[in-house]
C-alpha positions as CSV (number, residue, x, y, z in Angstrom):
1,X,0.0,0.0,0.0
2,X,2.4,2.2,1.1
3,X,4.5,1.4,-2.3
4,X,1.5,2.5,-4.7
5,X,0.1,5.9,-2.5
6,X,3.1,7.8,-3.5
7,X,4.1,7.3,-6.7
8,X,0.5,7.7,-8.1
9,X,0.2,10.5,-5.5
10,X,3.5,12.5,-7.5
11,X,1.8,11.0,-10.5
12,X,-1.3,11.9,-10.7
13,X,-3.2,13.7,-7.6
14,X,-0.1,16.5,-7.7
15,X,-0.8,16.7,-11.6
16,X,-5.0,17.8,-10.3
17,X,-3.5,19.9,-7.6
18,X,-1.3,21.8,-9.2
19,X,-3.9,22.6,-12.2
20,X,-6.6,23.4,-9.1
21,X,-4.0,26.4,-8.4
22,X,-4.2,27.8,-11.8
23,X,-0.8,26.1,-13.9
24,X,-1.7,25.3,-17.5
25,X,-1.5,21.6,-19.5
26,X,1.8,22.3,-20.7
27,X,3.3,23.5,-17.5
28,X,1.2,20.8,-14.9
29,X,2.6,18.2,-17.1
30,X,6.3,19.0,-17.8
31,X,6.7,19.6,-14.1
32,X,4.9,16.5,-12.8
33,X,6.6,14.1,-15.3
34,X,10.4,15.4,-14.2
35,X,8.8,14.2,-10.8
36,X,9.4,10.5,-12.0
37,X,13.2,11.2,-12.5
38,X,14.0,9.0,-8.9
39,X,12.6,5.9,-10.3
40,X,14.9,6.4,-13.4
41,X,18.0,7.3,-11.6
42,X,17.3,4.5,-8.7
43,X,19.9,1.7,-10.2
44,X,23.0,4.5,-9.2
45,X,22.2,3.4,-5.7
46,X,20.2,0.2,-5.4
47,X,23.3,-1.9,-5.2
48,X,24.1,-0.1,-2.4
49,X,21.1,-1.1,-0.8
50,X,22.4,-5.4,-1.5
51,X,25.5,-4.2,1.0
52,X,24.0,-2.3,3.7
53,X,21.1,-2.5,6.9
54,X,18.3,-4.5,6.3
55,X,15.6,-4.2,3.8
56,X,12.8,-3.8,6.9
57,X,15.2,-0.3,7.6
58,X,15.7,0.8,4.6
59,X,11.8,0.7,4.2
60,X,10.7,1.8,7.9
61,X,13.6,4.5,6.7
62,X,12.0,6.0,4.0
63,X,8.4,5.6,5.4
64,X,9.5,8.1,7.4
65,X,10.8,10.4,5.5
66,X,7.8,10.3,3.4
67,X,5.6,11.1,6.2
68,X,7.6,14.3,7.0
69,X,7.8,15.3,3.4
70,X,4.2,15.2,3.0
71,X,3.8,17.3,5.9
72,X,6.3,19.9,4.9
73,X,4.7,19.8,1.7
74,X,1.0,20.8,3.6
75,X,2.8,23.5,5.9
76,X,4.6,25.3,2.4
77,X,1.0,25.2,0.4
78,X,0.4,28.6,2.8
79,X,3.8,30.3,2.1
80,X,4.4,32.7,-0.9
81,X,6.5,30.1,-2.9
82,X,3.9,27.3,-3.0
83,X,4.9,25.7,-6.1
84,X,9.0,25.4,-5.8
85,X,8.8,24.5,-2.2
86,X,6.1,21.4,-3.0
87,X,7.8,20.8,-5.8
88,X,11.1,20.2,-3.6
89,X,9.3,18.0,-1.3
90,X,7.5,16.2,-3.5
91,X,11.2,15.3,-5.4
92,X,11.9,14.3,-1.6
93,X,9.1,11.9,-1.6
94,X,10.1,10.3,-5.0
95,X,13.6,9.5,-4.4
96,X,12.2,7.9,-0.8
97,X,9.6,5.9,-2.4
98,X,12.0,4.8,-4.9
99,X,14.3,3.5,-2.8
100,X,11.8,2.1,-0.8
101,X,10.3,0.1,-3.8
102,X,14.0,-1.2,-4.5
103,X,13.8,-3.1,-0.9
104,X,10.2,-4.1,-1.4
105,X,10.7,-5.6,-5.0
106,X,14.0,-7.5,-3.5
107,X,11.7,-9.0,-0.6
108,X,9.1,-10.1,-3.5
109,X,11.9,-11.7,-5.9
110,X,14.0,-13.4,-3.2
111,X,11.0,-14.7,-1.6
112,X,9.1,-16.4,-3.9
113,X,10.0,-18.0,-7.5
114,X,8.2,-17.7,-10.9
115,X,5.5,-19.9,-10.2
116,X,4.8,-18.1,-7.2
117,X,5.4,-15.0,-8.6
118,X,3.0,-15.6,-11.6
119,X,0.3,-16.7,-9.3
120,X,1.0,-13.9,-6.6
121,X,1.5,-11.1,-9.2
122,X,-2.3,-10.3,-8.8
123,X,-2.1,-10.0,-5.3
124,X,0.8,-7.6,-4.9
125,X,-1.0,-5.1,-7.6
126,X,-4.1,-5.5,-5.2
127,X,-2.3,-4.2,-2.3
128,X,0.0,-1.4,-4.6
129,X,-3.2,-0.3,-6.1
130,X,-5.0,0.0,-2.6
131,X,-2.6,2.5,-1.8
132,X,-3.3,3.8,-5.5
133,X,-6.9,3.8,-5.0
134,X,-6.2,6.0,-1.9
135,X,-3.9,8.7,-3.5
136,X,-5.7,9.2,-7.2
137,X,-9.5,8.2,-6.0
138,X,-9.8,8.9,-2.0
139,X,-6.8,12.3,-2.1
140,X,-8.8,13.6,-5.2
141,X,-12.1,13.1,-3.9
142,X,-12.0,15.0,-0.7
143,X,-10.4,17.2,-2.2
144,X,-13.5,18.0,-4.2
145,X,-15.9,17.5,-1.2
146,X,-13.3,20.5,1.3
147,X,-13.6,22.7,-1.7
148,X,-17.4,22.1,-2.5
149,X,-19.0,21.9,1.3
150,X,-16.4,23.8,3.4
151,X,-15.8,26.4,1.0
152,X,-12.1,26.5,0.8
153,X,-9.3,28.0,-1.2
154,X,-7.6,25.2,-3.6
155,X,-4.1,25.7,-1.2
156,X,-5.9,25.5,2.3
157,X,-7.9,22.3,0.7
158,X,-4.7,20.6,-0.5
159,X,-3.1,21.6,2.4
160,X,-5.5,19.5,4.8
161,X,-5.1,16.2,1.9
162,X,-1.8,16.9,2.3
163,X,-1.6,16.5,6.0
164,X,-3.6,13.7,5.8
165,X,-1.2,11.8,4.0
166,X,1.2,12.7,6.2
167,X,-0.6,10.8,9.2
168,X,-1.5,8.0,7.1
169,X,2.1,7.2,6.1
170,X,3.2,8.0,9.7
171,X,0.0,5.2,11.1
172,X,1.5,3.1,8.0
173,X,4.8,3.1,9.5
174,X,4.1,2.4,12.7
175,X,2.4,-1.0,11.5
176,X,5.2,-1.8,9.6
177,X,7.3,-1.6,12.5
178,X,5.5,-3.7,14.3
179,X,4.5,-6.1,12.3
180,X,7.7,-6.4,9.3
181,X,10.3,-9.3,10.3
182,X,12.9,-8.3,11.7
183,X,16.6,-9.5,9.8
184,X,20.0,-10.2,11.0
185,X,22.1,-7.0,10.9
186,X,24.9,-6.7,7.8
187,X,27.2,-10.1,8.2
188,X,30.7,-8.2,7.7
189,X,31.4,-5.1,9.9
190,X,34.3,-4.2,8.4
191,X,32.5,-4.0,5.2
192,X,33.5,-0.2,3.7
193,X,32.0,1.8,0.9
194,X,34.4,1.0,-1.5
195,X,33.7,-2.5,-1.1
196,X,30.2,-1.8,-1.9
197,X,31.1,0.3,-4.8
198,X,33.0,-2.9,-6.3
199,X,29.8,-4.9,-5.2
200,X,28.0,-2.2,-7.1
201,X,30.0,-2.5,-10.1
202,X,29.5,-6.4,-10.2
203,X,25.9,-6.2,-10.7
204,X,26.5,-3.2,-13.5
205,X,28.8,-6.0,-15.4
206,X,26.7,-9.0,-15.0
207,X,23.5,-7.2,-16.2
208,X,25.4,-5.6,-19.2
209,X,26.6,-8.8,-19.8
210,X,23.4,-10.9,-20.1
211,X,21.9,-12.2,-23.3
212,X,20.1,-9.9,-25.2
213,X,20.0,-7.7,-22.7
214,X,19.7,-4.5,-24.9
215,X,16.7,-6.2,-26.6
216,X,14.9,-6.9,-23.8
217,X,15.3,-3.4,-21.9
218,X,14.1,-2.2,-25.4
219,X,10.7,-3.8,-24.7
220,X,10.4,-2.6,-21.1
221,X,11.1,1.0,-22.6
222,X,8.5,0.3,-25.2
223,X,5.9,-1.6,-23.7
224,X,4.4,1.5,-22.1
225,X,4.8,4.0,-25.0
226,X,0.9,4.9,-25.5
227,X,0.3,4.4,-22.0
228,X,3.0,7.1,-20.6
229,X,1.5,9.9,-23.7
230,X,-2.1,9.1,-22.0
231,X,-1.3,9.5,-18.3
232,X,-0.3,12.6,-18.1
233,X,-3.2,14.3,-20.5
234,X,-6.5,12.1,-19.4
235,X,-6.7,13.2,-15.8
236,X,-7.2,17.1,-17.4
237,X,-8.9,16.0,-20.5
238,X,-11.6,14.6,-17.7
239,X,-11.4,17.8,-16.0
240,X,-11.5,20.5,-18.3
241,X,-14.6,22.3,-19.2
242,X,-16.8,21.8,-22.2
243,X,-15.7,24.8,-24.3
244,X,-12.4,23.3,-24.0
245,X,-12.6,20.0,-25.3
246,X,-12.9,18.4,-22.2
247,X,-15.9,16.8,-20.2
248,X,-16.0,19.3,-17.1
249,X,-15.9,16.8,-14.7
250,X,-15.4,18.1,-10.8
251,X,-12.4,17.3,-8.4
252,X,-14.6,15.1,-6.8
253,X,-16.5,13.2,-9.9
254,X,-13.0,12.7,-10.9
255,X,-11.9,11.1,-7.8
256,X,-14.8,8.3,-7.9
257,X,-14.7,7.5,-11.8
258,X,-11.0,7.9,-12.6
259,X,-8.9,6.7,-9.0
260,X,-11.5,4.5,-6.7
261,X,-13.8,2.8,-9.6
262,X,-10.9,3.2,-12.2
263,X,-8.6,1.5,-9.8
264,X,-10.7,-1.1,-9.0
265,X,-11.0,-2.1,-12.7
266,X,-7.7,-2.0,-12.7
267,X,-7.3,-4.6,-9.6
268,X,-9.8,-7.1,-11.7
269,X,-7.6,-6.9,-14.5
270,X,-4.7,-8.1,-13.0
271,X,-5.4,-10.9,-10.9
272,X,-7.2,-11.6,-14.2
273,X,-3.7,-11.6,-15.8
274,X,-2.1,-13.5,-13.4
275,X,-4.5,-16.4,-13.5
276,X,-3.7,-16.0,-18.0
277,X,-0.2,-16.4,-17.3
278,X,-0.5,-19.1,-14.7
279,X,-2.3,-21.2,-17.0
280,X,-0.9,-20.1,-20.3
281,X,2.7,-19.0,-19.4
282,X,3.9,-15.6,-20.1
283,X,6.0,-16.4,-23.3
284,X,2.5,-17.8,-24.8
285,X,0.2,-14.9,-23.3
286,X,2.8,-11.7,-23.4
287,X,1.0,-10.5,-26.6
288,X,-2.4,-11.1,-25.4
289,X,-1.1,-8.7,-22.3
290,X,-0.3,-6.5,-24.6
291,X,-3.0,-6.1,-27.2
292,X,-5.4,-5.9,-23.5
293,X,-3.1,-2.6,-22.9
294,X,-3.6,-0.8,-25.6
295,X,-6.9,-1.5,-27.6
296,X,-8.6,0.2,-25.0
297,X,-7.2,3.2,-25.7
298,X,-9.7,3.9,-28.0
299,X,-12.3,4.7,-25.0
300,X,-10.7,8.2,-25.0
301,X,-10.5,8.9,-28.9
302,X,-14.7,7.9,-28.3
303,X,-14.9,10.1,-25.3
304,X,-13.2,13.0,-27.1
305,X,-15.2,13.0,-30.2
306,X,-18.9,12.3,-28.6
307,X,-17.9,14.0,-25.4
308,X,-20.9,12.0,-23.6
309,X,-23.1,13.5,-20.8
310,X,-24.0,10.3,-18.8
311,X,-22.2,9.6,-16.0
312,X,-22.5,6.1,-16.8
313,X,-20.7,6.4,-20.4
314,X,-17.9,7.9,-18.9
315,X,-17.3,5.9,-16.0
316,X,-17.5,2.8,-18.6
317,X,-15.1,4.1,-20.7
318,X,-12.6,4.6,-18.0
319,X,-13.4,1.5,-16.5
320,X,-12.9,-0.7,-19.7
321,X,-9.3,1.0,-20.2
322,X,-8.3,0.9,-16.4
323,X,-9.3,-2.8,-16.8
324,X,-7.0,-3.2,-19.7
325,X,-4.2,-1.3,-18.3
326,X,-4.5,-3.9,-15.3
327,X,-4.1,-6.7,-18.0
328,X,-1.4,-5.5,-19.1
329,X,0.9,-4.3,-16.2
330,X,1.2,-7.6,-14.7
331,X,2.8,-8.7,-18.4
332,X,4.9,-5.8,-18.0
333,X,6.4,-6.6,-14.3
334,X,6.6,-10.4,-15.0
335,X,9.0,-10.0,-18.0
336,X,10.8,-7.8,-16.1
337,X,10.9,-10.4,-12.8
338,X,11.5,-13.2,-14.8
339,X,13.8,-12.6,-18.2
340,X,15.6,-9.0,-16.9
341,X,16.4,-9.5,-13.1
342,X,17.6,-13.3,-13.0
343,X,21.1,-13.2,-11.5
344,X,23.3,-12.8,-8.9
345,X,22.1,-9.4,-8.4
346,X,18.1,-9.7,-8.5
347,X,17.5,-7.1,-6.7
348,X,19.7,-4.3,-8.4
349,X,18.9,-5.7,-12.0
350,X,15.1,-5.6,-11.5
351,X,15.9,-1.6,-10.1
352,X,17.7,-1.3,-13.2
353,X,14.8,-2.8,-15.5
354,X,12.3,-0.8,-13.5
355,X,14.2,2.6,-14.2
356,X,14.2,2.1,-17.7
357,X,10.3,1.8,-17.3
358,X,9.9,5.0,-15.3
359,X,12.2,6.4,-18.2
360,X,9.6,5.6,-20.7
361,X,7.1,7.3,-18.2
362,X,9.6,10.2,-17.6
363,X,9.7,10.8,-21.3
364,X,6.5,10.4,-22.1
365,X,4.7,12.5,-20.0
366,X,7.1,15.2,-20.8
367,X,7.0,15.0,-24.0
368,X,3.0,14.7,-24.4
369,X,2.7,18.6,-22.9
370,X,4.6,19.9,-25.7
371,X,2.7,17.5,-28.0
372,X,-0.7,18.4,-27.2
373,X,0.4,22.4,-27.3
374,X,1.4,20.8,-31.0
375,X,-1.9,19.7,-31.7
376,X,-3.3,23.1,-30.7
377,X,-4.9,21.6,-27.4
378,X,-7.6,19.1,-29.0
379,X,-7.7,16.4,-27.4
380,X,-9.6,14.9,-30.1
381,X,-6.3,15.1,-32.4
382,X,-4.1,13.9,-29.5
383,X,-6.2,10.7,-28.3
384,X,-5.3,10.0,-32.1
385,X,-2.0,10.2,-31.7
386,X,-2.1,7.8,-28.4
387,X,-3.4,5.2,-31.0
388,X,-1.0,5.4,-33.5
389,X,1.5,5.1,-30.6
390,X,-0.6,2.1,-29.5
391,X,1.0,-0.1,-32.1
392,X,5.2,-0.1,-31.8
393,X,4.4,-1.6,-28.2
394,X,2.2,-4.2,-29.4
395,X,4.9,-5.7,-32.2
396,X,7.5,-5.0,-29.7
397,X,5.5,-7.8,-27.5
398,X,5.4,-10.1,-30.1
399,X,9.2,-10.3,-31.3
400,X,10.0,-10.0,-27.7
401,X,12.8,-12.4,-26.8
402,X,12.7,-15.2,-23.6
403,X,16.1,-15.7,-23.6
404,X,15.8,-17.5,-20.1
405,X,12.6,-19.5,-21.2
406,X,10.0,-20.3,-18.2
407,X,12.7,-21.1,-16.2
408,X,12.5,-20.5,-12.7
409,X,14.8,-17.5,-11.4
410,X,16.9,-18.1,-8.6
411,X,16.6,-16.2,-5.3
412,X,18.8,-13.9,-4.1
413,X,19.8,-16.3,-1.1
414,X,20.7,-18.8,-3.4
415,X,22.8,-17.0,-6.2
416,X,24.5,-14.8,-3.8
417,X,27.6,-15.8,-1.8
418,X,27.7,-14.1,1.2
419,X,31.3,-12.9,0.6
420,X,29.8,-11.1,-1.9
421,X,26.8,-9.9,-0.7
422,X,27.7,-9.8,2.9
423,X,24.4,-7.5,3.6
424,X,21.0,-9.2,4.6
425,X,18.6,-9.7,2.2
């Protein structure tokens, strides 16, 4: 939970706030996506992470730093600089939940193999996306229902939300501390920076050096493509008015449709993904995954050129492509889990195959404010442009390469020798 409720929170939610206090598409956009930068940069220190503490620190670490970030963020919403100060805390709480997800993911890989991880892939986006649900559906929502009943100024609204993230991380943490295993402490005291630097290197070489490496990070980075170009845009093309292209929908409309019902499409979609690839394996179902990801696209190309009234016709149309986005994603982490991260260092190669994904989002989303200014702000013209972009991902899927089969991957406690790993896992 506490994995998914910040990085959909810097995703999305801060994309609504920020256009709530008056910044345009191009600027909400180009601002939000540079927010995704610690996911990219995340492999120059997840080895480091292999060598040192324990993953239930590192994570009780950054839990809570998160919690004060989000609560600096609330007290700087009332200050003259707004917008630079939440910006800097909100960079704060990305390079913590990045490094957070780095000790979470090793915890997944080393525990289970990919079986396991085929069959539990469903439930691990359930309990991401309940903290997603939370951040883009619950966060937005109220929100809405401060600014509508209570009659609040945009800042003073956020700056409650933002406070109240700040005790629900903090309540999060405390759960975690009592609840998370504890693990022996690092095996080698004499264990030095430099050595971990070397340790670090390792896992740079062996991931360079694994077969078809390039080709497969070239699928990771493309498998997203449409996806990253409709994140950023959707959210506002939902929210702005009529006269604008949009549908006019309310902080609060936005909240239900788009993060708690959206979400929950989402959720069905990928247990129903995992149960595909239990049964099928994901070599044999990776295009289906796919082709679910990103025929649904065409819900918003509909919704942009009929720009319906109903409630109901909306929330459908969202639903159908958060339910193929769900499909999808679990395709999407799976390659990653099982043909990228394999090795002696699991851990720091998945890191390194998820940066490459947060690249794609990084990129993306930067790029699709410029492009829809391009367009001349129709959104018709630039849902177009998200299908055209819908196919490179699709062939990439197919011609992907399985270079290690259905093999299982070994754990972490079993491909790394404590000499040179010496740090708990």
């Amino acid at each position: 939970m506490t994995m998914g409720f910040p990085n959909i929170f810097v995703a999305s939610a801060a994309a609504i706030m920020y256009r709530n206090l008056g910044m345009t598409t191009e600027q909400v956009v180009i601002y939000t996506s540079q927010l995704y930068l610690p996911w990219v940069l995340k492999p120059i220190w997840a080895p480091l992470l292999e060598s040192f503490g324990t993953k239930r620190r590192w994570v009780l670490a950054m839990q809570f730093i998160l919690m004060t970030a989000f609560g600096l963020a609330a007290i700087s919403l009332s200050g003259t600089y707004a917008v630079p100060l939440t910006l800097c805390f909100f960079w704060i709480i990305g390079f913590a939940s990045a490094t957070q997800d780095i000790a979470i993911d090793g915890i997944f890989m080393s525990a289970t193999n990919s079986a396991e991880q085929a069959r539990y892939a469903g439930v691990q986006n359930l309990c991401w996306n309940i903290g997603a649900v939370i951040a883009s559906g619950i966060v937005v929502s109220l929100s809405g229902v401060l600014k509508k009943n209570y009659s609040l100024s945009w800042p003073d609204c956020w700056m409650m939300v933002l406070l109240i993230c700040s005790l629900f991380i903090g309540i999060s943490a405390i759960w975690h501390a009592t609840t998370l295993p504890h693990t022996r402490a690092t095996a080698r005291s004499d264990y030095s920076f430099f050595d971990a630097f070397k340790s670090s290197g390792r896992a740079w070489h062996t991931f360079v050096a694994k077969p078809k490496i390039w080709t497969m990070l070239f699928v990771v980075f493309m498998y997203r493509l449409a996806e990253g170009f409709l994140e950023k845009i959707s959210p506002l093309f939902l929210l702005d008015s009529r006269k604008l292209g949009g549908l006019g929908l309310d902080n609060q409309t936005l909240g239900t449709i788009n993060g708690t019902f959206g979400t929950v499409a989402f959720i069905a979609g990928t247990i129903l993904a995992s149960f595909v690839v239990s049964k099928m394996t994901l070599r044999r179902s990776f295009f289906i995954l796919a082709l679910s990801l990103n025929v649904p696209h065409l819900t918003y190309y509909w919704l942009s050129m009929d720009l319906p009234s109903s409630l109901a016709a909306i929330s459908g149309a969202v639903l159908l492509e958060k339910f193929g986005y769900g499909i999808g994603s679990v395709g999407h982490m799976l390659y990653m889990v099982q043909q990228v991260s394999p090795g002696r260092f699991q851990m720091s190669h998945y890191a390194f195959a998820t940066s490459v994904m947060a690249l794609c989002k990084c990129v993306t989303g930067w790029v699709s404010g410029p492009v829809f200014t391009a367009f001349h702000q129709n959104y018709q013209t630039f849902f177009i442009f998200v299908l055209v972009m819908s196919i490179p991902p699709v062939l990439v899927a197919y011609f992907a390469p399985f270079s290690l089969g259905e093999a299982r991957p070994a754990s972490l406690h079993e491909s790394v020798p404590a000499a040179a790993n010496p740090g708990p896992q």
